[in-house]
C-alpha positions as CSV (number, residue, x, y, z in Angstrom):
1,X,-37.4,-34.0,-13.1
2,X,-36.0,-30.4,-13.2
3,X,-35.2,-28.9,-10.0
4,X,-37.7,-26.0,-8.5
5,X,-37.8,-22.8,-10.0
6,X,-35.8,-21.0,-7.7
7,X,-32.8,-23.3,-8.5
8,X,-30.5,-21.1,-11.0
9,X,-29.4,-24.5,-12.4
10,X,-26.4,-23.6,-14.7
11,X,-23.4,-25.4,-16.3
12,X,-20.6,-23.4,-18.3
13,X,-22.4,-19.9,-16.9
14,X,-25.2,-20.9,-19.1
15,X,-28.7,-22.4,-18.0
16,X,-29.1,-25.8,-17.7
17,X,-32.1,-26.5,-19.3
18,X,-32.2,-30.1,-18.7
19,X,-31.9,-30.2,-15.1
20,X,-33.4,-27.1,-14.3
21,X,-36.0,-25.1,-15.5
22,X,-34.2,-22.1,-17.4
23,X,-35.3,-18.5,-17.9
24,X,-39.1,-18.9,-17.7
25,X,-38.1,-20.8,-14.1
26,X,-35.9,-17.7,-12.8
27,X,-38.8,-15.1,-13.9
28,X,-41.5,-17.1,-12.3
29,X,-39.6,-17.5,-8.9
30,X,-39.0,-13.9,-9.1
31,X,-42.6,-13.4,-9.9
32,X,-43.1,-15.7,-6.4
33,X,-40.7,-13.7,-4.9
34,X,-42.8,-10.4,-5.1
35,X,-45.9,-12.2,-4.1
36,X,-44.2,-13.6,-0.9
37,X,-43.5,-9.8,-0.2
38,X,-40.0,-11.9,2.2
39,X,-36.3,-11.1,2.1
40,X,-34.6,-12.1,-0.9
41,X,-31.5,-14.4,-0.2
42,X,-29.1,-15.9,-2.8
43,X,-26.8,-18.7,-1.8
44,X,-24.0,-19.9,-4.0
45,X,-22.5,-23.3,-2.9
46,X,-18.3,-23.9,-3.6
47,X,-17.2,-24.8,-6.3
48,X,-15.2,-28.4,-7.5
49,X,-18.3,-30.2,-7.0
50,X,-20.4,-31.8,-9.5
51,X,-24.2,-31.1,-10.0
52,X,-25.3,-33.6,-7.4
53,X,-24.2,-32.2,-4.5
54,X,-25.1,-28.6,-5.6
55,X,-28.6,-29.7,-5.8
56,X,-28.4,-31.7,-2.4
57,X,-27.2,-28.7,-0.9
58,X,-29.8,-26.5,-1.8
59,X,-32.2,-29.4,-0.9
60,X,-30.9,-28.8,2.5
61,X,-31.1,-25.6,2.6
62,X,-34.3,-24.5,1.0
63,X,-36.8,-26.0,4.0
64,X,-34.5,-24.2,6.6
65,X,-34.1,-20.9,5.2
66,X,-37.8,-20.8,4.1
67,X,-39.0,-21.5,7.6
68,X,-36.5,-18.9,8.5
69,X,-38.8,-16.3,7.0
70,X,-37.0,-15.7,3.7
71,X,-37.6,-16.3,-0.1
72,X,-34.5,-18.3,-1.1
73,X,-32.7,-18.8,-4.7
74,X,-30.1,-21.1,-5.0
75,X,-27.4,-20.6,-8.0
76,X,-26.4,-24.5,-8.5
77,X,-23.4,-24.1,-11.0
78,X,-22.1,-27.8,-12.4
79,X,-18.6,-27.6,-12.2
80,X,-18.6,-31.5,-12.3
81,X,-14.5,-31.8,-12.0
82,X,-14.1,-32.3,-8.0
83,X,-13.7,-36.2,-8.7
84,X,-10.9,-35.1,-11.0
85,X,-8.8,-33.4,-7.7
86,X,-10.4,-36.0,-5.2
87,X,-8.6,-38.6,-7.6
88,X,-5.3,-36.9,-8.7
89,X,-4.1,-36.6,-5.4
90,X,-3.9,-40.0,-4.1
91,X,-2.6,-41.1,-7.5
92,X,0.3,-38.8,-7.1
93,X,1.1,-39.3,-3.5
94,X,1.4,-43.0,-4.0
95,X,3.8,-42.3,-7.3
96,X,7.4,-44.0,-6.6
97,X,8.1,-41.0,-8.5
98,X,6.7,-38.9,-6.5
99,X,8.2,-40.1,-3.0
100,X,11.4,-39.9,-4.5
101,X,11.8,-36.4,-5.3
102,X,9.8,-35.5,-2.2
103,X,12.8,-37.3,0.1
104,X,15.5,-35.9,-2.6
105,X,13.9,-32.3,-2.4
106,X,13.9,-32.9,1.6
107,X,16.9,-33.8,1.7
108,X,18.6,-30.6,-0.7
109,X,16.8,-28.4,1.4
110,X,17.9,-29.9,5.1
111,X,21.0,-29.5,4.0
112,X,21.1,-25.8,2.7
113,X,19.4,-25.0,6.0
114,X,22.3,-26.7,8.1
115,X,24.5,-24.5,6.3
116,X,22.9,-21.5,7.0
117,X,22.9,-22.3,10.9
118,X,27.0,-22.4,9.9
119,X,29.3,-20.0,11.4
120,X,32.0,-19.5,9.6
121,X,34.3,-17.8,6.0
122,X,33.7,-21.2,4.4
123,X,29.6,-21.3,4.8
124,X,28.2,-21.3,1.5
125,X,31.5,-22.1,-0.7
126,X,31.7,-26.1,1.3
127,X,29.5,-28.6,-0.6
128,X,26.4,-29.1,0.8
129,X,26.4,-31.7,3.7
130,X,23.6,-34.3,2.6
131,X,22.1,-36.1,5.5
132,X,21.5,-40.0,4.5
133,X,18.1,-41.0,3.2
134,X,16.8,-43.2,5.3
135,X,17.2,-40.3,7.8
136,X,15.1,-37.5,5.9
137,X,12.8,-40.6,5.2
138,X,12.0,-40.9,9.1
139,X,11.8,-37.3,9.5
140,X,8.9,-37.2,7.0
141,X,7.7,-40.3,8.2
142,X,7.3,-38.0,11.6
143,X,6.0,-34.7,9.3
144,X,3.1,-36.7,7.8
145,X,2.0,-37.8,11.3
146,X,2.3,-33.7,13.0
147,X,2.4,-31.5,10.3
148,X,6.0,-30.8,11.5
149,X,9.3,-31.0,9.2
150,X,12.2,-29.4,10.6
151,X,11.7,-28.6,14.0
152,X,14.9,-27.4,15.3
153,X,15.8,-24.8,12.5
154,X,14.6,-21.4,12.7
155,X,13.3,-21.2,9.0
156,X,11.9,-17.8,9.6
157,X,15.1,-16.7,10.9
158,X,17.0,-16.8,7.0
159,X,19.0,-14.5,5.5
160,X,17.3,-12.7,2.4
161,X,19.8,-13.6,0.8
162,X,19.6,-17.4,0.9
163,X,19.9,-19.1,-2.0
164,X,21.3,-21.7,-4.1
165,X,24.8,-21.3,-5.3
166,X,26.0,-22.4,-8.9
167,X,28.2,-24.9,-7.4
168,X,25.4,-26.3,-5.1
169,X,23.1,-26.4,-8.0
170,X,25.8,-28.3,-9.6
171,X,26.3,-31.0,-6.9
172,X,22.1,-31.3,-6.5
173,X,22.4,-32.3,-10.9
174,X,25.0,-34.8,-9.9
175,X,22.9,-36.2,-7.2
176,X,20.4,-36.7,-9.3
177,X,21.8,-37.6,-12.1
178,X,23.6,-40.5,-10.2
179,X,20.5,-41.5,-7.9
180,X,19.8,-45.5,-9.1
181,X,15.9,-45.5,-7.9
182,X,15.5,-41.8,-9.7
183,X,17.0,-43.4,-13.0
184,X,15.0,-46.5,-12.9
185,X,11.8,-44.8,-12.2
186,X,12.5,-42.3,-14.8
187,X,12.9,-45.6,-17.5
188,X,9.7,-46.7,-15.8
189,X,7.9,-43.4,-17.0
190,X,9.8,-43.0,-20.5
191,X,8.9,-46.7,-21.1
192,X,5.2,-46.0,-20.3
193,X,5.0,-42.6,-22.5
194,X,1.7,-41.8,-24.7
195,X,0.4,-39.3,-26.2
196,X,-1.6,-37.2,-23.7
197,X,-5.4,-38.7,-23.2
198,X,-7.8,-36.7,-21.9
199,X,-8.9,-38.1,-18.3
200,X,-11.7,-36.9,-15.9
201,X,-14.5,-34.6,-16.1
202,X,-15.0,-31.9,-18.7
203,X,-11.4,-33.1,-19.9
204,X,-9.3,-31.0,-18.0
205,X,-6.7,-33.0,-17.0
206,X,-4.0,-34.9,-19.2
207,X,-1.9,-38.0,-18.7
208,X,1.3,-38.3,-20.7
209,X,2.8,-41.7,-19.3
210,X,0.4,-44.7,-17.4
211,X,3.1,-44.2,-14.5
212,X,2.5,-41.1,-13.4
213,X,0.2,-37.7,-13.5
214,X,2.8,-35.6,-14.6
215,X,2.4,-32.7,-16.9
216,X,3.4,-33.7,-20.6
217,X,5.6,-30.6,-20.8
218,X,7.3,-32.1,-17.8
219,X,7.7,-35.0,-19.6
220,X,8.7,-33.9,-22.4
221,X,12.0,-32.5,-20.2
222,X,12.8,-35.7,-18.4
223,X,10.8,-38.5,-20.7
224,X,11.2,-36.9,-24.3
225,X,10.0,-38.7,-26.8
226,X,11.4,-38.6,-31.0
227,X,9.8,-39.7,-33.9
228,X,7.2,-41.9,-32.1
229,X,10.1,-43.3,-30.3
230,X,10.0,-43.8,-26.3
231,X,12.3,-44.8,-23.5
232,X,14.7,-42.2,-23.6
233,X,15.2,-39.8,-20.4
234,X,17.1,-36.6,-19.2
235,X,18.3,-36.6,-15.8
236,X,19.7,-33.4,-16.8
237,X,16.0,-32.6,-17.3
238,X,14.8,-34.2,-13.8
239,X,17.5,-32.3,-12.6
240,X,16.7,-28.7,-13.7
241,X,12.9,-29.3,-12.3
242,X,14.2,-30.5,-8.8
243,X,16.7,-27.3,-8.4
244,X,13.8,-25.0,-9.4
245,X,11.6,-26.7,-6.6
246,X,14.5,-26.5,-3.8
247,X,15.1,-22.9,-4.9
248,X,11.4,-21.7,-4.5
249,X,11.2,-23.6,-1.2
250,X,14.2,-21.6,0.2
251,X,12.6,-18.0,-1.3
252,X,9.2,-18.7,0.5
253,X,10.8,-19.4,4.0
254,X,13.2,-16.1,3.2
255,X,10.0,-14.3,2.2
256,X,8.1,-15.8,5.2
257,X,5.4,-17.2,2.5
258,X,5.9,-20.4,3.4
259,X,3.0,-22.6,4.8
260,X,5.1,-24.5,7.2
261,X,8.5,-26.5,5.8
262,X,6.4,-30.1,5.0
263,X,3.5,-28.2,2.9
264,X,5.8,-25.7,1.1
265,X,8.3,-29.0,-0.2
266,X,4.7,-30.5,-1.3
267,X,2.7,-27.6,-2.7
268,X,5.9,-26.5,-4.7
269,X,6.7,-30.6,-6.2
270,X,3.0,-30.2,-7.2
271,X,3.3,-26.7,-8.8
272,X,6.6,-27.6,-10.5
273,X,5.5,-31.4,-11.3
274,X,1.8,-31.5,-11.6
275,X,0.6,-28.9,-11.4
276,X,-2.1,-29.0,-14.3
277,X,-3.0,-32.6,-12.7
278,X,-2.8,-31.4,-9.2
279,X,-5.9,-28.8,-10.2
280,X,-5.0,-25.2,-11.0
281,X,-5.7,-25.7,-14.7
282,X,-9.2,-27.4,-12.8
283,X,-9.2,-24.4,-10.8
284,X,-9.1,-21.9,-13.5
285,X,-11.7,-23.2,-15.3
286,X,-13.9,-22.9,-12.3
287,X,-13.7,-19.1,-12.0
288,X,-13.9,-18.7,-15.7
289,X,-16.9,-20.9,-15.6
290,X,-18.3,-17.5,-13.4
291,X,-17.1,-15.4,-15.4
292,X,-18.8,-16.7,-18.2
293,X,-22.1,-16.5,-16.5
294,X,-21.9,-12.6,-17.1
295,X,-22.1,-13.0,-20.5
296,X,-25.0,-11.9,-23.2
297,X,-28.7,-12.3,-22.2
298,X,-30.2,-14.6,-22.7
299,X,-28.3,-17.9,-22.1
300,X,-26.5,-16.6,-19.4
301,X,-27.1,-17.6,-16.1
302,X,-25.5,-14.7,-14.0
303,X,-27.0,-11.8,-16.4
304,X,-30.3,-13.0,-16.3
305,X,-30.1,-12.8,-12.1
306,X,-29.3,-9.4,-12.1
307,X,-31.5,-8.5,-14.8
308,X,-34.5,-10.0,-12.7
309,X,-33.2,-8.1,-9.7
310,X,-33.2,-5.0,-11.6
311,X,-36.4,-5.5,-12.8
312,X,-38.0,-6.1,-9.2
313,X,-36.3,-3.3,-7.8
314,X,-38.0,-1.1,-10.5
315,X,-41.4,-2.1,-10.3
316,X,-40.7,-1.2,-6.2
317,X,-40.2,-4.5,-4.9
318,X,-37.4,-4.1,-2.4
319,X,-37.0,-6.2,-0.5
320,X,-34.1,-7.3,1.8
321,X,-31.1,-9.0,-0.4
322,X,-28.9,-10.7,1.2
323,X,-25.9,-12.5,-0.6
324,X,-24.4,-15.8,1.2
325,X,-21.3,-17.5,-0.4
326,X,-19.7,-20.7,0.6
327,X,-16.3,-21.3,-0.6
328,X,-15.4,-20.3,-4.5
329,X,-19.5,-18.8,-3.9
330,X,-17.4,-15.7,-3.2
331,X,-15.6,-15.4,-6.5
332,X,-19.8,-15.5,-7.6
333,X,-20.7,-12.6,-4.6
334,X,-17.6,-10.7,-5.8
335,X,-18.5,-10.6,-9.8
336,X,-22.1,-10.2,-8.9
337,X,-21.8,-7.3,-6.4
338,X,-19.8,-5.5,-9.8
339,X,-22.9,-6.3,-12.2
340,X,-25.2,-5.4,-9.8
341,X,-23.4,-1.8,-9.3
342,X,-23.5,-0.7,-12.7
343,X,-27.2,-1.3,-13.3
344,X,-29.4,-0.9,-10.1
345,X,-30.1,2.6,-8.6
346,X,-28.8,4.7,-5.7
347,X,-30.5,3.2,-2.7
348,X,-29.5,-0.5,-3.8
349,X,-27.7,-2.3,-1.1
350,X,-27.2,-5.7,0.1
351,X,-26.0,-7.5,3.3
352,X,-22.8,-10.6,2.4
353,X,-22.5,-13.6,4.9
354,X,-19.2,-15.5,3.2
355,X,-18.7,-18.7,4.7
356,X,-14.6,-20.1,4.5
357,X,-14.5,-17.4,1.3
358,X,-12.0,-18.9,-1.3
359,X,-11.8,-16.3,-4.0
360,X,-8.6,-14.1,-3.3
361,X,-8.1,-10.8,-1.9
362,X,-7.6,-9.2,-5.0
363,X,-10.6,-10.7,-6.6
364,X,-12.6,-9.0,-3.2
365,X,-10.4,-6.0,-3.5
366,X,-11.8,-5.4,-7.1
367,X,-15.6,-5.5,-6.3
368,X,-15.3,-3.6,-3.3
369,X,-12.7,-0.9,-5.4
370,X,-16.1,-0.7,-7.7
371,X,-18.8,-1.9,-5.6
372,X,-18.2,-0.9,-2.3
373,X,-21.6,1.3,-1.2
374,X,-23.7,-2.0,-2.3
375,X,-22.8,-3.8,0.7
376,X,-24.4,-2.5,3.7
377,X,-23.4,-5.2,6.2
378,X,-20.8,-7.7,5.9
379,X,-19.7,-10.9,8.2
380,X,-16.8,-13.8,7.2
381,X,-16.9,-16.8,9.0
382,X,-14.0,-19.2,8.7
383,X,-12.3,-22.1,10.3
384,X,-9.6,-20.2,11.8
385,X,-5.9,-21.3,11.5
386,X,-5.7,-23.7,13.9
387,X,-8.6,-26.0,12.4
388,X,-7.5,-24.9,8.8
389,X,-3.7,-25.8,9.0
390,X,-5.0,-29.8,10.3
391,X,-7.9,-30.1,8.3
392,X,-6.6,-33.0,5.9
393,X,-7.9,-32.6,2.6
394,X,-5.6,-36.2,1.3
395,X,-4.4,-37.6,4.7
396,X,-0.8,-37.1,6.1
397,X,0.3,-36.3,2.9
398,X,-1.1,-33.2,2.5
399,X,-2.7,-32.4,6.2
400,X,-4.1,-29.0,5.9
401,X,-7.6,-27.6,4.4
402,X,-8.7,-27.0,0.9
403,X,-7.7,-23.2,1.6
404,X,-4.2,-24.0,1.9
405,X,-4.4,-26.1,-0.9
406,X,-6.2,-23.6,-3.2
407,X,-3.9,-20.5,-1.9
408,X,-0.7,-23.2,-2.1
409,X,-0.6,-24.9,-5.7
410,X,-3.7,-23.7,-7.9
411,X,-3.2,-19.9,-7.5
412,X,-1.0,-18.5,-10.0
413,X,1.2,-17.8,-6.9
414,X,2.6,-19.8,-4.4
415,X,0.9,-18.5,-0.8
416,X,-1.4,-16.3,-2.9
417,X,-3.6,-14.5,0.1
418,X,-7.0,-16.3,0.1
419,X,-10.3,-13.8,1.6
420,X,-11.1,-17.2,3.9
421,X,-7.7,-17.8,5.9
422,X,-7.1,-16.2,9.4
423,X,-3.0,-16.0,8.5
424,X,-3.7,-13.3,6.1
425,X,-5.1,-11.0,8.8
426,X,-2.6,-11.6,11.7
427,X,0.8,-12.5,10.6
428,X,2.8,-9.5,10.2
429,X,4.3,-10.1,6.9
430,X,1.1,-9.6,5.5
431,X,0.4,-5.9,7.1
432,X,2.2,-4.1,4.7
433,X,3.0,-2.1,1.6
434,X,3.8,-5.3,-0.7
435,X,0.1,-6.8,0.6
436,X,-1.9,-3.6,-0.8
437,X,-5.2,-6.0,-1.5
438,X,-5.5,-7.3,1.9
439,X,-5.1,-3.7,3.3
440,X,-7.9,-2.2,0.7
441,X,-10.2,-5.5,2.6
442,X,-9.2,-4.9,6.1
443,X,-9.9,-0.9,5.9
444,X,-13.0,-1.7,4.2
445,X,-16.1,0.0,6.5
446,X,-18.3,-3.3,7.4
447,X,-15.0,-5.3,8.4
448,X,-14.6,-2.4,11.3
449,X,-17.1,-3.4,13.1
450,X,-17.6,-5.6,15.8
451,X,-18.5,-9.0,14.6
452,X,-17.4,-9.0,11.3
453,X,-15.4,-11.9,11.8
454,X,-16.4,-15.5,13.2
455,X,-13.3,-17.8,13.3
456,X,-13.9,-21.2,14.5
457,X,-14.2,-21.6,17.7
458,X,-15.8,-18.5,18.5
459,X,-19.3,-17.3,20.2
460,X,-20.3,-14.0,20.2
461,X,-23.9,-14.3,19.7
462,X,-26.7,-14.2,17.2
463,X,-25.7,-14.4,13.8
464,X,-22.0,-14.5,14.4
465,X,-21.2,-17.6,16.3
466,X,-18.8,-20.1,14.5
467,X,-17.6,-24.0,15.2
468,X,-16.5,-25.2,11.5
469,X,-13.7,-27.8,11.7
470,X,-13.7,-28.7,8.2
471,X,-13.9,-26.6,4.6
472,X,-16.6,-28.6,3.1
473,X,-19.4,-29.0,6.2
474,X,-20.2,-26.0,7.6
475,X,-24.1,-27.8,7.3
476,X,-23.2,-30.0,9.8
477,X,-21.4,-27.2,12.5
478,X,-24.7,-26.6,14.7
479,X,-23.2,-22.8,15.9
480,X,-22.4,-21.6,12.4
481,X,-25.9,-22.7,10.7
482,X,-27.3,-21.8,13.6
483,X,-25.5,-17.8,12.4
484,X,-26.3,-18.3,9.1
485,X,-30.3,-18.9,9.6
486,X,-30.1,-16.2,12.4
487,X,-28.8,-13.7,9.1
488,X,-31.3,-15.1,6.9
489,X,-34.0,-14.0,9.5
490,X,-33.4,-10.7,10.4
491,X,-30.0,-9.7,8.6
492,X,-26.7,-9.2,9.9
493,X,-26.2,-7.3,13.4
């Protein structure tokens, strides 16, 4: 049975006409819309999650917003491929492989900061001084339990000019190269080569070996297969790979990008090893999947939206609009508030409640650079830092919150500023010249106001009260729906 009419149901930007009810459903909701004579709100779930639970949200929500005094629409857009990440993740954190290269990497990069706590002519020209592995294996035995790797070195104390020396590179190859579990788990991969099958939803991931989620062009360094021939490998390969990971590890702590020493070793083996099967090439697709919704009239979802808010507003049906987002529903508000811009009148204006925002500050940057006198009132609610940085989205291996995760391996940049995370406004490497995105944000009118921000755990009453622990259930925080359904009542104040 299709879903109500004010369900946007869309997959690929386009209507879903098999679970929803398409165009004719979106003009007779808009047509129920003018009737009800209510504010208009718009919510837009996150993203990474299949169809199921975009309808369950809005199942949720409809009853409660409704009674709240509004007329809702719910954009539910499949992007079907969070199994795909929920999956991956384990798989790779229980890799031999994987552990491996995390305690080898660990281990490189104790080592180059010991040296730099050296004082001395010979610091940097002495090999570096490996401590043994069953050592760094206890101290990330300890990390995965606290967060905490490296507790007694000041890793926001380096020199800018840290970095890996020719010769150090040279005696990290020979460790590898001469490492007896790295070579045999290596064979294991080479032996177990194939050519890369497609695997989860929507096919966007790949598997090049049965032992491990590795890229294929990773493979192809370490694992390379000739003329249908496998079981070769290059630790020279494995080698380069494992110097490129300790190197960008050692630039994020000198650049003070780093999201503590345990999650930076992670997020950059993922981004260096895995990263299409760790989720940015998942990721990607996502926002393009928006993007696409933008497209030609009349298959596509997000053109028809505005086009029925266009056309209500010109018969003089204006009502209220307010725009919630949860999650990657901000990259939606963002390229909606653009649309919207360039084809409704002067005195069109909406209010924006974003809840844990994922889309980036230069994705927000852009639509308030083009759309910035649409929004009339504007509220972020978020987690805070000290709920996002232990909110485990894969256990002790990876103990922070989807945030991290998005801003730490499926951005094209490592630490790439994401609109939803409290350490973008207040660390002070951040509030400057290089950062010119987050500055555009945070000098934007509505964020200079009182209450514009609700970090968790915060009350400040009606409509801006916030207890979210976790990314995904802000449903389930009484105070922050509690905010959310005093907004949908009588706007943001």
């Amino acid at each position: 049975m299709p879903a109500p009419n004010n369900y946007l149901v869309l997959g690929d930007g386009k209507f879903d006409n098999t679970n929803g009810t398409g165009p004719a459903g979106l003009t007779q909701a808009f047509v129920d819309i003018s009737v009800a004579g209510k504010p208009l709100v718009i919510y837009f779930h996150g993203g990474l999650v299949p169809l199921a639970s975009g309808l369950a949200s809005a199942d949720n929500l409809n009853p409660q917003f409704t009674t709240a005094g509004s007329s809702p629409l719910f954009v539910v857009w499949e992007t079907g491929i969070f199994e795909v990440l929920r999956d991956s993740l384990p798989s790779i954190f229980s890799e031999a492989i994987f552990n491996t290269i995390l305690g080898r990497v660990t281990q490189f990069v104790q080592a180059k900061l010991d040296q730099t706590q050296q004082v001395g002519a010979t610091r940097g020209i002495d090999p570096l001084n490996l401590t043994r592995m069953d050592i760094i294996q206890t101290r990330l035995h300890a990390a995965k339990m606290t967060g905490v790797l490296f507790p007694d070195t000041p890793i926001d104390r380096l020199d800018d000019t840290t970095t890996l020396t020719p010769a150090e590179q040279a005696q990290i190859q020979k460790e590898v190269a001469d490492d007896l579990q790295l070579q045999i788990q290596t064979q294991q991969v080479a032996n177990t080569r194939q050519n890369p099958a497609t695997v989860g939803a929507k096919g966007v991931a790949v598997q090049g070996s049965t032992a491990t989620l590795m890229d294929p062009d990773v493979l192809d360094d370490i694992a390379p297969t000739q003329a249908g021939v496998r079981g070769s490998i290059s630790l020279i390969g494995l080698g380069v790979h494992i110097i490129k990971v300790v190197i960008h590890v050692i630039q994020r702590f000198v650049k003070h990008r780093d999201h503590g020493a345990y999650l930076t070793i992670i997020e950059e083996i993922l981004r260096e090893f895995y990263i299409g099967n760790a989720g940015q090439f998942i990721w990607g697709r996502m926002k393009l999947e928006v993007s696409n919704s933008f497209g030609p009239l009349p298959a596509c979802g997000g053109s028809a939206l505005v086009n029925q808010i266009q056309t209500m507003w010109a018969t003089g049906n204006k009502p209220r609009v307010t725009l919630i987002g949860h999650s990657a529903g901000s990259t939606w508000v963002s390229l909606i508030l653009k649309q919207l811009h360039a084809v409704m009148p002067a005195d069109f204006a909406v209010e924006v409640a974003l809840i844990a925002p994922a889309c980036t500050f230069t994705v927000f940057a852009d639509a308030i650079g083009t759309a910035a006198s649409r929004i009339a009132k504007l509220r972020i609610f978020g987690q805070g830092d000290s709920y996002e940085i232990k909110n485990a989205i894969a256990g002790p291996l990876y103990p922070a919150s989807l945030l991290y995760f998005i801003s730490g391996v499926l951005e094209d940049e490592s630490d790439e500023p994401v609109l939803g995370m409290q350490r973008y406004y207040t660390l002070p490497i951040y509030n400057s010249a290089d950062f010119p995105e987050i500055g555009s944000v945070e000098a934007f009118a509505p964020l200079k106001v009182p209450r514009d921000f609700a970090w968790s755990d915060i009350v400040q009453g009606a409509g801006a009260n916030c207890d979210m622990h976790t990314h995904g259930c802000w449903q389930q925080a009484p105070e922050t729906m509690a905010s959310i359904l005093s907004i949908v009542a009588g706007g943001i104040s």
